[in-house]
N, C-alpha and C positions, 0 to 999 in steps of 0.2 A: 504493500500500500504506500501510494504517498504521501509526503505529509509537509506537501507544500499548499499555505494558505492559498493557492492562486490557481485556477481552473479554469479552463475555456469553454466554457461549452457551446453551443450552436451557432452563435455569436456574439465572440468576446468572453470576456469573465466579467460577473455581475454579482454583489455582494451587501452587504445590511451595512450601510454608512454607522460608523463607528463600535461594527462589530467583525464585522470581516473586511468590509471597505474602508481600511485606516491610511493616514499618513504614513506609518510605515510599509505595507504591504502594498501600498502605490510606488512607491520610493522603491522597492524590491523590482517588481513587474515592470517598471521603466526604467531600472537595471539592465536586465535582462532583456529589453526590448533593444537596449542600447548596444548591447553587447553582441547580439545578433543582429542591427542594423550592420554595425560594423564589420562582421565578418563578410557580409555582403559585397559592400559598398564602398569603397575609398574614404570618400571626404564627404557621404550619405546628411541629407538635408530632410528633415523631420517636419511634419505641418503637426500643431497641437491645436484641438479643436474641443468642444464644449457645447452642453444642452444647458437648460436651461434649470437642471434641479439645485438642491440644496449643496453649498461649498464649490460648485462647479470653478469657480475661477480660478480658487486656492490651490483645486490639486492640478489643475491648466499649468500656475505657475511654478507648481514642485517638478511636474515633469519636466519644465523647460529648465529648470537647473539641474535638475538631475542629468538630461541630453545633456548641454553644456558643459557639463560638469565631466561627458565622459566625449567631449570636444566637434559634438555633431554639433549644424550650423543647425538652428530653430526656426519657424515660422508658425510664428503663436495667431488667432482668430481674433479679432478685437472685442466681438459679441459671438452672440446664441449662434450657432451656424449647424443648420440642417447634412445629418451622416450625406445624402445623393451628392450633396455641392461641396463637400469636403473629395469625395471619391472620384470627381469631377476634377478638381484643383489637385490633384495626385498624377492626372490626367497629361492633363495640359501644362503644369508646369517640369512633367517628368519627373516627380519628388520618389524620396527613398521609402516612401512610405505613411502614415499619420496614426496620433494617436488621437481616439475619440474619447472624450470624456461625455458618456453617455448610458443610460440604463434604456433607454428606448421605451417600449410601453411599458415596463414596471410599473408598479406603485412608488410612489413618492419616498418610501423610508429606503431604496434602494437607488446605488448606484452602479455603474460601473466601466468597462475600458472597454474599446473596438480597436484594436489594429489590423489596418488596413495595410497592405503590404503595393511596392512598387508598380504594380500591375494594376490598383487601385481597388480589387477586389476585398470580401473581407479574408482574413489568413487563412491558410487550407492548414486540416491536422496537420502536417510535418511542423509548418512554422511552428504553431503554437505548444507544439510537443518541445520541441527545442528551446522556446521562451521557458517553458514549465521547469524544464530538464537545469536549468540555468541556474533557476530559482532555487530550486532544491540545493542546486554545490554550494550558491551564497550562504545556506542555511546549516549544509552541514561542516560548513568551513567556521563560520561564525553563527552559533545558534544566537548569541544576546541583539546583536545589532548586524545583521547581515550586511544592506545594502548603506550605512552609516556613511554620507559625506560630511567633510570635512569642512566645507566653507561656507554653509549657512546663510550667504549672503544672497539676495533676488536676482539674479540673471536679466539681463534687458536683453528682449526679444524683438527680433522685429515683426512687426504688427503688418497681418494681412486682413480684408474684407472680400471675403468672395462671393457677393451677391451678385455685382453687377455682369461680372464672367459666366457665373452659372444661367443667369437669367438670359442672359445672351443665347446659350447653349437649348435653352428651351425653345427660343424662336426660331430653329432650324429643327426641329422635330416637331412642333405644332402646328397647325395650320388656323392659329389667328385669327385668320380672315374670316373663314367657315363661320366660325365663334362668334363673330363680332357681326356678321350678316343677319344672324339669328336671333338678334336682340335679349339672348336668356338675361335671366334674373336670379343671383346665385348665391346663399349663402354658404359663408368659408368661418371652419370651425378648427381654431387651431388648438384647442385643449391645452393652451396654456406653453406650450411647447415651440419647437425652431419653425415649426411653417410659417407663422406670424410674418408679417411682413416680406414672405417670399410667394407666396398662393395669394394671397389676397391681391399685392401689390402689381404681381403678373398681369393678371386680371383686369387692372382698376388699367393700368397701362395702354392695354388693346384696346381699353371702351367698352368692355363688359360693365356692366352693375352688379357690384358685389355688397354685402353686408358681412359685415365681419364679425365674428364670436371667438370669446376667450384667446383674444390676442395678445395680454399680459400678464406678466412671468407671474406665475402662483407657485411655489415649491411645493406646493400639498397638493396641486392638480386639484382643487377642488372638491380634495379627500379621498379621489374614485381613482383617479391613475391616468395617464394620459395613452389610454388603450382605445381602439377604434372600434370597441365594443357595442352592439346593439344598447346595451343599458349606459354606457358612458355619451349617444351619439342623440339620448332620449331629447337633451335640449334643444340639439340641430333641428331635429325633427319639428319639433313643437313650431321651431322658429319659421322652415321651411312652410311648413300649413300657414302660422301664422300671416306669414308677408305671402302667399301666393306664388312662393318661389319653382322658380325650373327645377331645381334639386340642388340639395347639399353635399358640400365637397367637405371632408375631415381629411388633417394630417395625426399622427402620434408624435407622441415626443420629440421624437428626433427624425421626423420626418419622410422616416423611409417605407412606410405605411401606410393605404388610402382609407378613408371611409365613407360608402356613399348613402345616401339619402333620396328617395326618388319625391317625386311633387307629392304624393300625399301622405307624406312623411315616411313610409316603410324605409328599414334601413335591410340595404342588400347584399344579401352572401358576395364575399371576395370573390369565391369561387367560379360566380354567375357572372360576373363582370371580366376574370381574365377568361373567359371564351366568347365574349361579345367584342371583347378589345380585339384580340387575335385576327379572327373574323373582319374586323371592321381594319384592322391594317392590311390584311391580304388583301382585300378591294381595294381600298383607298392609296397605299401606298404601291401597290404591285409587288409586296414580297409574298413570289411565290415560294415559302419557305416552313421549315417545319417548326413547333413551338416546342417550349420544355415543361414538366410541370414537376414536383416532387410527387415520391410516392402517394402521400397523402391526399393529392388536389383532385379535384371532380376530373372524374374521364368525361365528360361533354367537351372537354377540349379535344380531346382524340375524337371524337365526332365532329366536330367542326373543322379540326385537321383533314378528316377521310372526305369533308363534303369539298376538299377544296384539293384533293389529291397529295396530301403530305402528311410526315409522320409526326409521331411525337417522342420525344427524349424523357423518357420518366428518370431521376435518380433520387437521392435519399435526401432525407429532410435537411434544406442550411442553406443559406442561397448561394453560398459558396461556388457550390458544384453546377448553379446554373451560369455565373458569372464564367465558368470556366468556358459555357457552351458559347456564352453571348464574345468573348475574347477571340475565341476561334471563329465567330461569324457562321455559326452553322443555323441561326433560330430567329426568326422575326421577332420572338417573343419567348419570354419564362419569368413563372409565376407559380406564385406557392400559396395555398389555402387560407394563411396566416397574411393575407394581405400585403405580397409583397410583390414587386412587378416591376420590370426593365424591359428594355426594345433595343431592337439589332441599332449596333450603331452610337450605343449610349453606354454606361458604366456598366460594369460588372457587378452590379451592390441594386438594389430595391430603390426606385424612387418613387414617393408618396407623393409628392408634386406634380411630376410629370402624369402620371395615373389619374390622377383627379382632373389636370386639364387635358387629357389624351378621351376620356369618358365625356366632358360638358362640350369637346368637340366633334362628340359621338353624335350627343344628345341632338346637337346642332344641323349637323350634317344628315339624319335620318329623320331631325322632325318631330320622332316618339320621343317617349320617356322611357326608362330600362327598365319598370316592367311588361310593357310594351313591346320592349326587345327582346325581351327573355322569351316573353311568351311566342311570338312570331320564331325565331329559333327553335323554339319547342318542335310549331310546326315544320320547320323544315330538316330539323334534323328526325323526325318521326316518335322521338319519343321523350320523355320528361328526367332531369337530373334533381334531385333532391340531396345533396349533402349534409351530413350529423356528425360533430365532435363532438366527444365525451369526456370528460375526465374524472375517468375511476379512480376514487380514493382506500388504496387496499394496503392492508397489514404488510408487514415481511414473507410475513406466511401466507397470506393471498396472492403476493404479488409472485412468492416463489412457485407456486402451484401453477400461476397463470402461463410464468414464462414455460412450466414445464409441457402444459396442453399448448402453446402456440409452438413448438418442435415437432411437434409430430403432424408430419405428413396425412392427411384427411382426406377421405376420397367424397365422403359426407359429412357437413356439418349442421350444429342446428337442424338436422332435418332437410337440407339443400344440396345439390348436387355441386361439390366444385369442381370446378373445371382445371383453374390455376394456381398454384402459390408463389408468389414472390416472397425473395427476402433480403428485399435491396436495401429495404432500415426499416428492424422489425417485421411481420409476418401478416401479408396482403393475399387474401381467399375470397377468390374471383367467383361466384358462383353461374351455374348454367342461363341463369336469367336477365347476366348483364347486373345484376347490382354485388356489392364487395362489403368487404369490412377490411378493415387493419388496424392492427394491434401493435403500440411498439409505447416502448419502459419512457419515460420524460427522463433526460438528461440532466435537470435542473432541481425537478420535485419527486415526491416522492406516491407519484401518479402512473397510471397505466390508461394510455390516449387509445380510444376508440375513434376509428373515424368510419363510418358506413354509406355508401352512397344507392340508392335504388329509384325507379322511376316516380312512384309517387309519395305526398308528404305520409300518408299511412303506413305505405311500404317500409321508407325508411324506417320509423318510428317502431315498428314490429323490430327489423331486423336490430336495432339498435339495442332494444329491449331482453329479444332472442341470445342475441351476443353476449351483451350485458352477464346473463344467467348463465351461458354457457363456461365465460372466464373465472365466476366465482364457484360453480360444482365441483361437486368434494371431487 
């Protein structure tokens, strides 16, 4: 086992501010960050960037003396700066890499780190196995004060703002004009977080009408979290009926996240949206090109894939592994269930900006509303997607049982014919009817994620139920 405070998991390492997420355990982790910039990179140049929660600046400027202090050049964020336009500025100025000081949609009593590596994507396991690996020798070299510098004094960084770069980078991948023809009415709901004044202002820009919500810094989000949740999105909603709006656009925390809201308030599945987006870039833009989804994401994207003659790239949960596809230019599009979403041609990392104006350009250019879309898709792909995430909360001894029945190979399950099992990340049983489940351990908590997808909302709901009973039997 190890027993190094500092863990990556899906994205980044993420920790309880002033329990796991301390000054020294930062100090350690951009150590170690440092240490392996450098074996990279010669004279490797660092972007340090920051959300918008509690301490954010202070531990901004620990890392940049820490860099300094182990003689990388710095380029610290002056403000709140959304994870897409940091990955972007990685980009375009060729940097060695950045550090995110960010917990993303957390709750508020949590923070944590993103390192994004020279290719702008977020770290793939090797890197962060090697950060981890690091941590550990500072630790078992000096257990009192591992990563302890010596000069205490504030480092002067030079100060970057990358809105007006990123924003730039938006107007060659939107089409504006569509937008701005259509006269919609939109509100923008930034949950207290980095969208603020990058969604709205895009927007207000073109000559859209926007209304803005929660666009100043609350470090309590408001108590709920800045998660792009149906129950966190409830105000959007209310707002959107209220004013008569085309529909609501939401960022998370740090940006890289969408959340949408259709005109009468329904907030709607990620899931339903990255197969509408897909779809509507293979017409509009002409890529005739395959999309990606993780394991977990509604197959109506492989259907809308097959109605336009191309495939789709399933791999395991992290968006890591889709940036890898989007690098290689193999994919118009990839998208993960969790609300996350990139297009060929743009960063390797989730953008919750581009998402929300690539959707109100949707909205624009077809006239409907998205459930309007959904449903017209329905028809034409022949038949209905209903996706369900669960998150079972099981013992050690539930959960060990569980993973023991999801090993074994089923020819029937629940009473269903499978067809398939995958076990690209955790254990995906295809059944004979076209609807699925999968089952795979949470990374982070100490939960067992069910996700099932089947043609109708009763469908799923059985199968969810079904599932449900079958993980927890003796």
């Amino acid at each position: 086992m190890s027993n190094s405070p500092i863990k990556f998991g899906t994205s980044g390492w993420r920790g309880l501010i002033a329990d796991d997420f301390t000054f020294a355990n930062v100090r350690l982790a951009v150590t170690a960050i440092a240490e392996h910039v450098k074996s990279k990179a010669q004279e490797p140049i660092i972007l340090v960037a920051y959300d918008t929660r509690f301490y954010s600046e202070e531990f901004s400027q620990l890392a940049v003396d820490t860099l300094q202090h182990h003689g990388i050049r710095t380029l610290l964020c002056e403000t709140f700066t959304p994870t897409p336009a940091v990955a972007f500025e990685i980009m375009r100025r060729k940097l060695d890499g950045a550090i995110n000081f960010t917990a993303s949609h957390n709750p508020a009593q949590y923070h944590g780190l993103k390192f994004s590596s020279a290719d702008a994507g977020p770290a793939l396991p090797e890197v962060t196995r090697d950060i981890e690996a690091r941590v550990e020798k500072m630790i078992a070299k000096d257990p009192i004060s591992p990563a302890a510098t010596s000069h205490g004094k504030k480092s002067a960084s030079e100060k970057v703002n990358l809105r007006e770069s990123y924003l730039k980078r938006l107007e060659e991948l939107v089409h504006f004009e569509t937008l701005r023809r259509a006269k919609p009415s939109l509100v923008v709901d930034a949950l207290h977080g980095c969208g603020a004044g990058y969604l709205d202002r895009t927007l207000t820009d073109h000559g859209v009408t926007v209304r803005s919500m929660r666009a100043e810094r609350d470090c309590l989000f408001d108590g709920t979290g800045p998660d792009v949740s149906e129950e966190n999105l409830a105000p959007l909603s209310k707002a959107v009926v209220d004013s008569k709006a085309t529909a609501g656009l939401a960022t998370d925390g740090d940006a890289d996240r969408f959340g949408l809201v259709d005109l009468d308030g329904t907030w709607i599945q990620p899931n339903l949206i990255l197969a509408l987006v897909y779809d509507y870039l293979v017409e509009t833009r002409k890529w005739k090109m395959p999309a990606a989804r993780s394991v977990a994401t509604t197959q109506m994207i492989d259907a809308v894939a097959k109605l336009h003659g191309q495939t789709v790239h399933q791999t395991p949960v992290g968006f890591k592994y889709i940036g890898q596809l989007i690098r290689e230019d193999k994919i118009a599009l990839g998208g993960e269930e969790s609300a996350g979403l990139t297009i060929r041609g743009h960063i390797p990392e989730k953008d919750g900006i581009l998402a929300c104006l690539l959707v109100a350009e949707m909205i624009a250019a077809r006239g409907a509303s998205i459930g309007e879309q959904v449903r017209s898709m329905y028809k034409r792909l022949g038949r209905e997607f209903w996706p369900v995430r669960e998150n079972l909360h099981l013992s050690d001894e539930q959960k060990a049982k569980a993973v023991k029945r999801v090993a074994v190979d089923a020819s029937t399950l629940a009473g269903r014919k499978v067809i398939s099992i995958d076990r690209t990340d955790g254990a995906k049983f295809v059944f004979d009817d076209g609807s699925w489940m999968l089952l795979r351990l949470s990374g982070t908590e100490p939960l067992l994620r069910l996700y099932v997808e089947a043609e109708s909302a009763a469908a799923s709901s059985k199968l969810t139920q079904e599932a449900s009973q079958w993980v927890l039997q003796n």
